[in-house]
C-alpha positions as CSV (number, residue, x, y, z in Angstrom):
1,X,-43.4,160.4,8.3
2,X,-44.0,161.6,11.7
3,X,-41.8,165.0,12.2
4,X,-40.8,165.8,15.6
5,X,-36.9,166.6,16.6
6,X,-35.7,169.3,14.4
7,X,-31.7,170.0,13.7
8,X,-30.8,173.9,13.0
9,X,-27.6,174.3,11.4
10,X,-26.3,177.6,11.8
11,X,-27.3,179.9,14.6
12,X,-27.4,183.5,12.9
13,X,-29.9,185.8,12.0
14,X,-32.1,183.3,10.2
15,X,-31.2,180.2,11.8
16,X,-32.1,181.3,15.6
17,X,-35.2,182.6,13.8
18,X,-36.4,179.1,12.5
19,X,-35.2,177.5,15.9
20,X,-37.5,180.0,17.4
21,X,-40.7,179.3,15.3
22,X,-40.4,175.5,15.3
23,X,-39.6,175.4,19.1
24,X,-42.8,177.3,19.2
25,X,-44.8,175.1,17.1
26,X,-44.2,172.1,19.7
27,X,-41.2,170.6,18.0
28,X,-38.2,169.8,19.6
29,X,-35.2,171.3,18.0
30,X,-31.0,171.2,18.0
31,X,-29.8,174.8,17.4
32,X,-26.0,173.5,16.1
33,X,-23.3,176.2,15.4
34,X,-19.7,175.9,15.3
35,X,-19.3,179.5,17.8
36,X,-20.6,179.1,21.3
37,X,-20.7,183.0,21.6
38,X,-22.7,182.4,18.4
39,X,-25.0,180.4,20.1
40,X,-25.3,182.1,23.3
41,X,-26.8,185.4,20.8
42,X,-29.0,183.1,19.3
43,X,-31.1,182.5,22.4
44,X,-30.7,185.6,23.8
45,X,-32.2,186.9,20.4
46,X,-35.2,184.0,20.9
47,X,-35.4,184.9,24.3
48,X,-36.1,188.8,23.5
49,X,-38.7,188.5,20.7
50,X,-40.6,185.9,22.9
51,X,-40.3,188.5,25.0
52,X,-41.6,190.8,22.5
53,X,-44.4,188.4,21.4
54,X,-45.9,188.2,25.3
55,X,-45.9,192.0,25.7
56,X,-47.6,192.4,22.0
57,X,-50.2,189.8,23.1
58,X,-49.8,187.7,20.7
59,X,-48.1,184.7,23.0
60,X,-48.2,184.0,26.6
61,X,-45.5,183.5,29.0
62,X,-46.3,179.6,29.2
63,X,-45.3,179.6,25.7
64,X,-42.7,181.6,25.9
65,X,-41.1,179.7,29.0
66,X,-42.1,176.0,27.2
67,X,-40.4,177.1,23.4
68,X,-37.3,177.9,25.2
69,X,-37.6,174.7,27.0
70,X,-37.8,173.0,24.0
71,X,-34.7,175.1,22.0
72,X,-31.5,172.9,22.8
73,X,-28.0,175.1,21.7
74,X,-24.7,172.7,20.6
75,X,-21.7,173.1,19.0
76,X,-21.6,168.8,18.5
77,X,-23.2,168.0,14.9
78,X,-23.6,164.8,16.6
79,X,-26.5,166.3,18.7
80,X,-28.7,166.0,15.3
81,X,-27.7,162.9,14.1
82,X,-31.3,161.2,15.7
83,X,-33.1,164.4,14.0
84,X,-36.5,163.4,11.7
85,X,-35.8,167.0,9.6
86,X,-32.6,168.8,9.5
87,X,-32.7,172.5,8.3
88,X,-29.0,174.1,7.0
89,X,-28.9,178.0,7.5
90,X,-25.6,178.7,7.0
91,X,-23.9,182.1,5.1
92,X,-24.6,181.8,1.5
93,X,-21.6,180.2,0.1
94,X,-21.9,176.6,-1.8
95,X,-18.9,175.2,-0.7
96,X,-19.9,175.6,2.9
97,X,-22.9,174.3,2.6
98,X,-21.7,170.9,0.8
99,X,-19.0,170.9,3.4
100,X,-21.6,170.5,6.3
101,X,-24.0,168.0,3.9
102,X,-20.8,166.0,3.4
103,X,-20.1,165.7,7.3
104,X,-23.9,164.7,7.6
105,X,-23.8,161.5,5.1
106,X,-24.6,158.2,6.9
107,X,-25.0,159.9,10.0
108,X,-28.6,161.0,10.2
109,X,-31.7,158.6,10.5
110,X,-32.7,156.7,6.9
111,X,-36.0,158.1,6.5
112,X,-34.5,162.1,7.8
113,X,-35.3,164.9,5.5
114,X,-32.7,167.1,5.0
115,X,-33.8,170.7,4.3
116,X,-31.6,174.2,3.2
117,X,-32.5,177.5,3.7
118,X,-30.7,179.1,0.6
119,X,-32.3,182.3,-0.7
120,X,-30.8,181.7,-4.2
121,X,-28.1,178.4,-4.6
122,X,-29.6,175.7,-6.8
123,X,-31.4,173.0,-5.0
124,X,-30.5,170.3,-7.4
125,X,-27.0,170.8,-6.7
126,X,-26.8,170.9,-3.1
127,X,-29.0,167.8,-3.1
128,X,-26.6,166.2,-5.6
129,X,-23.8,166.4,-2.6
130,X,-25.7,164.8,-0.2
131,X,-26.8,160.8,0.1
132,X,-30.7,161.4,0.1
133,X,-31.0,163.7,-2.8
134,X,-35.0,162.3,-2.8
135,X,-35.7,163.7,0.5
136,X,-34.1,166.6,0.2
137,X,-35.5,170.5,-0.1
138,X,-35.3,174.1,-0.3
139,X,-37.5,175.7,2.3
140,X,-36.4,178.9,2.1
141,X,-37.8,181.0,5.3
142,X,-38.1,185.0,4.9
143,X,-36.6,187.2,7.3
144,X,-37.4,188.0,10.2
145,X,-38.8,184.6,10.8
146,X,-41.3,184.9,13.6
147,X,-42.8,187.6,11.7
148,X,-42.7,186.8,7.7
149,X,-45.5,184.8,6.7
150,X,-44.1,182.9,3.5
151,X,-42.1,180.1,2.9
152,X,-40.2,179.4,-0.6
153,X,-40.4,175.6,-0.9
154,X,-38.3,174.5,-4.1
155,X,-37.9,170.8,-4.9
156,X,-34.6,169.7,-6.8
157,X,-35.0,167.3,-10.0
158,X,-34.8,164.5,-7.3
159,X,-37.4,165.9,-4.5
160,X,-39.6,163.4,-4.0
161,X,-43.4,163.8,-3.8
162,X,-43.4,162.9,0.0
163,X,-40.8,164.7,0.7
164,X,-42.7,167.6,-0.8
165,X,-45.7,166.9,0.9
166,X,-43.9,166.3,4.3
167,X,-42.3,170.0,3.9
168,X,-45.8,171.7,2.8
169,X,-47.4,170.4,5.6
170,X,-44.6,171.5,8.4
171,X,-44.8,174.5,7.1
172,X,-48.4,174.6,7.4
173,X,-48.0,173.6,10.9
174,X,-45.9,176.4,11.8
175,X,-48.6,178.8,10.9
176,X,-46.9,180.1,7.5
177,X,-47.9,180.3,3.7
178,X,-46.1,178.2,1.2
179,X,-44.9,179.1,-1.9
180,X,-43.4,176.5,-4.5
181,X,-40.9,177.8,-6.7
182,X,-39.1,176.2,-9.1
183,X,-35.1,175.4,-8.8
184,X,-33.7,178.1,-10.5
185,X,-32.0,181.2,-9.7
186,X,-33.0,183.2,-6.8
187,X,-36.4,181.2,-6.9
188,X,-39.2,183.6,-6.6
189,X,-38.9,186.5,-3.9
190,X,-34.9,187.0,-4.0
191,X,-35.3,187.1,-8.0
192,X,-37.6,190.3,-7.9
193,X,-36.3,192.0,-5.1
194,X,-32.3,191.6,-4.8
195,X,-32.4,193.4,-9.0
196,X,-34.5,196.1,-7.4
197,X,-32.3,196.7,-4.4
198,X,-29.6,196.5,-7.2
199,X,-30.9,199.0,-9.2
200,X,-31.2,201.4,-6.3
201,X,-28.0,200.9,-5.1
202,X,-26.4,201.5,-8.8
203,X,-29.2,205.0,-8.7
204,X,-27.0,205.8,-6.0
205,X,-23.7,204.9,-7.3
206,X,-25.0,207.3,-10.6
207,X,-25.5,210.5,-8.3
208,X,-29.6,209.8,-9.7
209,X,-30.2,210.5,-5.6
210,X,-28.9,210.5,-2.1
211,X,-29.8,207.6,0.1
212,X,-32.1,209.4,1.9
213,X,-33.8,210.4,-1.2
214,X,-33.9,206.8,-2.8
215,X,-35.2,205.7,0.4
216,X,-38.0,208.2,0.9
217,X,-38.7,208.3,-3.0
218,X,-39.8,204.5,-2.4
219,X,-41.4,204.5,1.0
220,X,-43.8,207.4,-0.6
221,X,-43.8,207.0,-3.6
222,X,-44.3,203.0,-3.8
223,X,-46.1,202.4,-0.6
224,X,-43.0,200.4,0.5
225,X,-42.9,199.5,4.1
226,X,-39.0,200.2,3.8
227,X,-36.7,201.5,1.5
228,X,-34.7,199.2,-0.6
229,X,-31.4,200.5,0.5
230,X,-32.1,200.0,4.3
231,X,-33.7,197.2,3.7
232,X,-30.2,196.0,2.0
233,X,-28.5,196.9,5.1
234,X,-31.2,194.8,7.2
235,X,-30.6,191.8,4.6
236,X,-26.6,192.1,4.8
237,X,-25.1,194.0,2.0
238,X,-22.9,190.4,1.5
239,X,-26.3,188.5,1.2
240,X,-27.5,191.1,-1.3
241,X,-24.3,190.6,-3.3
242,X,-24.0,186.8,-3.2
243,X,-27.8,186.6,-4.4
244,X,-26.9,189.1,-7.4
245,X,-23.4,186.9,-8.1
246,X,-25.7,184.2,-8.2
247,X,-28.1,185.3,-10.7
248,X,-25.7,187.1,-12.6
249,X,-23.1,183.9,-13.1
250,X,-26.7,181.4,-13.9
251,X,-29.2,183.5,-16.3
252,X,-25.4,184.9,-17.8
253,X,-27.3,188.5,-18.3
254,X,-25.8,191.6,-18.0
255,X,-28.8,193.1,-16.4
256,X,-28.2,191.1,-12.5
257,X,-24.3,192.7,-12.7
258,X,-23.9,193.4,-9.5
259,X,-23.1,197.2,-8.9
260,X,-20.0,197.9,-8.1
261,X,-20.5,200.4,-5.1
262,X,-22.6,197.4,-3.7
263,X,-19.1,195.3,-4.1
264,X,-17.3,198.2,-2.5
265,X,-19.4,198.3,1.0
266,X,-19.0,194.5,1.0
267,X,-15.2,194.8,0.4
268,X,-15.0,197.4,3.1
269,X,-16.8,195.4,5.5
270,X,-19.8,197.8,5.5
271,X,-22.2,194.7,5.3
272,X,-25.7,196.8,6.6
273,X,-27.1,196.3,10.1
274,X,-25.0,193.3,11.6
275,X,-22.1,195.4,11.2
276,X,-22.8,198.6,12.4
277,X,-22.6,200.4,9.1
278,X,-23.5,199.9,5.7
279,X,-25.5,202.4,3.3
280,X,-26.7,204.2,7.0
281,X,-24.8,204.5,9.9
282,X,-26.0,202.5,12.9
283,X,-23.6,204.2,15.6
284,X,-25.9,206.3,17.2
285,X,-29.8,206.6,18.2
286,X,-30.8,207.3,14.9
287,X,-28.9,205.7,11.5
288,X,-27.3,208.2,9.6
289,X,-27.0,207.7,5.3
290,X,-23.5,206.9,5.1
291,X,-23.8,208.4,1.2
C-alpha cells in the first residue's frame, strides 16, 4: 500500500526524532502527545537540529522550512485516525503501550499499519492487544534518530509478509539500514549493549573503577565513541533499567540482573541527561562524575 500520512505517538526524545526524519522524507506526519508543553519541545528540538543539519551542509533551508511544514503537533488521537502507518513511541512500559493500542482499535483506516518503537517489549504481545495483529511491527529506530543509521525491524508471530515488506521499504525510504531481528528479548542491539552498560555500572558499584575511569578505560581502550556509563545517562538510566528488567524477567538468567546502584539512580530520580544528573552531573558547562 501507498504510505503517505504518518501518526507519531509520543513526542519525547525518540518520538520528535522519527517525526523529524519522516517529515523530511516527504511524508506527512501527526506528532500526538498527551502534554502540550511536551509538544511544544518537540518541535523546538526538530526545529534546532534542522537547524543543525543546514549549517553542517548536509540539508538546505528549503528542506528545512518544507519538513517543518509538513510536522503537524496534537494532543487529539483523533488527528491520526485517517493515518496509512501509525508509529507508538511511548516510555517503555507495556501497559501503556496496550492502553494507547486499545484506544486505537476500530479507529484507524482498515488497511493502516500500526508500528512500535519498543527497544526490548515482545512484539507478539503488543500485537496480540491490538485488532490488526497482521499488520503490525516493531521498527525500532536508534537514538538520535536523524543521525543513527539502523533500524531494528521485528515481525511478531502474526506480521505479515506485506506488512514486512511495506516496513523494509519505508525504512529504505528514509535513507536508513534495516536490520530484522527476531521477537525476543531486547532484539538485537539493546541485547548486547544494555548487559554491557550493566556490567559497567555494577564495575562501578564494585569500587573496580571511578566513572571517569570506566568511561576513559572504554573510550581508549575499546575505541568506543562514548563510554558506556555516559552513554547510560544519554539513553535514560530508566530506559537502561526497564530493558535489563526485561531481559532479566524473559531469558530468567541471573546474568541480565539488573545492578542495583543502576536501580538506586532510577529510584532517586537520577535518570542521565533528561534529568540533569545521573552517573555525571549536567549542572554546569562541563558534566561532572557524580561517583
Amino acid at each position: 500500500m501507498a504510505i503517505k500520512k504518518i501518526g507519531v505517538i509520543g513526542a519525547g526524545q525518540m518520538g520528535n526524532g522519527i517525526a523529524h526524519i519522516f517529515g523530511q522524507a516527504g511524508y506527512s506526519v501527526a506528532l500526538h502527545d498527551v502534554s502540550k508543553e511536551q509538544l511544544d519541545k518537540a518541535m523546538k528540538n526538530i526545529a534546532y537540529n534542522l537547524n543543525r543539519q543546514v549549517k553542517k551542509g548536509t540539508t538546505t533551508a528549503a528542506v528545512e522550512k518544507s519538513t517543518l511544514a509538513r510536522i503537524k503537533p496534537t494532543t487529539k488521537l483523533a488527528d491520526l485516525f485517517k493515518a496509512d502507518l501509525v508509529v507508538e513511541s511511548t516510555t517503555e512500559d507495556e501497559a501503556l503501550k496496550k492502553e494507547i493500542f486499545g484506544k486505537l482499535a476500530g479507529k484507524l483506516k482498515p488497511e493502516a499499519l500500526l508500528a512500535t518503537n519498543t527497544s526490548s517489549i515482545s512484539v507478539t504481545r503488543l500485537a496480540a492487544s491490538t485488532d490488526r495483529p497482521e499488520q503490525f511491527i516493531g521498527m525500532h529506530f536508534m537514538n538520535p534518530v536523524p543521525v543513527m543509521e539502523l533500524v531494528e525491524l521485528i515481525r511478531g508471530i502474526a506480521t505479515g509478509e506485506e506488512t514486512y515488506a511495506t516496513a523494509k521499504q519505508i525504512v529504505h525510504d528514509l535513507g536508513k539500514t534495516a536490520a530484522p531481528a527476531e521477537d525476543f528479548p531486547a532484539f538485537i542491539v539493546n541485547r548486547i549493549l544494555l548487559p554491557m552498560i550493566n556490567e559497567a555500572v555494577y564495575a562501578l558499584y564494585e569500587g573496580v573503577g571511578t566513572v571517569d575511569s570506566i568511561d576513559t578505560a572504554m573510550k581508549l581502550g575499546a575505541r568506543h565513541p562514548m563510554g558506556p556509563l555516559e552513554l547510560a545517562d544519554f539513553i535514560g538510566l530508566d530506559t537502561c533499567l526497564a530493558v535489563m528488567q526485561v531481559l532479566y524477567e524473559g531469558l530468567a538468567d541471573t546474568k541480565y540482573r539488573p545492578c542495583p546502584l543502576l536501580v538506586k539512580y532510577v529510584e532517586a530520580g537520577w535518570l542521565g541527561r533528561k534529568a540533569n544528573r545521573g552517573f555525571y552531573d549536567y549542572a554546569g558547562d562541563t558534566p561532572i562524575p557524580t561517583r
